[in-house]
N, C-alpha and C positions, 0 to 999 in steps of 0.2 A: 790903567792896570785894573786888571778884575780880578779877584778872589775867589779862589776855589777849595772846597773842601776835601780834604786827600784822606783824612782820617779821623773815625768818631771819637777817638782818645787819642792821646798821645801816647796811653801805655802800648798800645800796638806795635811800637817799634823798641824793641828794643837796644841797648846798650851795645855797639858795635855792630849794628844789624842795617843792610840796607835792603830795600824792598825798591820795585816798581810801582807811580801810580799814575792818575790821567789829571791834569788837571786842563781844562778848555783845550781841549783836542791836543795836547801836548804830553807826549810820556817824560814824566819825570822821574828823576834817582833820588829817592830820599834814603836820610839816612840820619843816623844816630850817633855823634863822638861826643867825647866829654858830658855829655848829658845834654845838647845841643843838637835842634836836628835843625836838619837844612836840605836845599833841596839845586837840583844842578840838574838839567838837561841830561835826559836820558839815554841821549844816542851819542855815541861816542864818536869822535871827528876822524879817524883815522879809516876805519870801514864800516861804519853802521852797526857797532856791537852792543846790546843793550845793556846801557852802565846798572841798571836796576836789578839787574838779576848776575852782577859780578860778586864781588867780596870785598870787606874794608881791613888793609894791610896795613900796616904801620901807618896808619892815620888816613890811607887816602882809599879814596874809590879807585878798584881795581879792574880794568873792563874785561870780561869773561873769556872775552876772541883773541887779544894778544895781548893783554896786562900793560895797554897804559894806563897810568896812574892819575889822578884828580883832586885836589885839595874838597871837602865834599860841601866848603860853606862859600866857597870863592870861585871853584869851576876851574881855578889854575891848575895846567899839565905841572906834574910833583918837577920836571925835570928841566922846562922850558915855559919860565911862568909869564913867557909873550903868547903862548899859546893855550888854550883851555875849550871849555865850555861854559854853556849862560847859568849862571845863579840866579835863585828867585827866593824872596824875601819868606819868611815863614812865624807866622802869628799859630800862636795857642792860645784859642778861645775857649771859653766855659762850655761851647759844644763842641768840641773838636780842633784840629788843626786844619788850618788852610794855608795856602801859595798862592804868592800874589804873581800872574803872568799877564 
């Protein structure tokens, strides 16, 4: 696994807020619950919709194209938790935050 830097603060995201970022050639959905951010694979399994630029609903990442839903630290479908997307682990360092992929 390699470590990549997504953000020079952690204030950048804020509290229910998800963003798009890149980490080693991979878009990722970060995002922000309970004061925990976390990050999940940003292409959504169902047609290629980018979970980074959806919205976070009752707790989960929302995908913009046809609202499926994501648990945003586990990558688990909210409805069918055999199905999801990849989770990647998420360190805040004294320079920033990185995703380990």
């Amino acid at each position: 696994m390699n470590w990549y830097k997504v953000l020079d603060d952690a204030s950048q995201i804020g509290e229910g807020q998800l963003m798009e970022a890149n980490a080693g050639g991979r878009t990722i959905a970060l995002s922000k619950v309970n004061g925990v951010i976390c990050a999940i694979d940003g292409v959504c399994p169902h047609e290629g919709g980018p979970l980074g630029k959806g919205d976070i609903e009752n707790g989960h990442v929302t995908c913009p194209w046809h609202g499926y839903e994501f648990q945003p630290c586990t990558g688990k479908d909210a409805f069918n938790p055999a199905r999801g997307v990849e989770s990647f682990p998420v360190e805040e360092r004294e320079d920033g935050v990185y995703v380990g992929v």
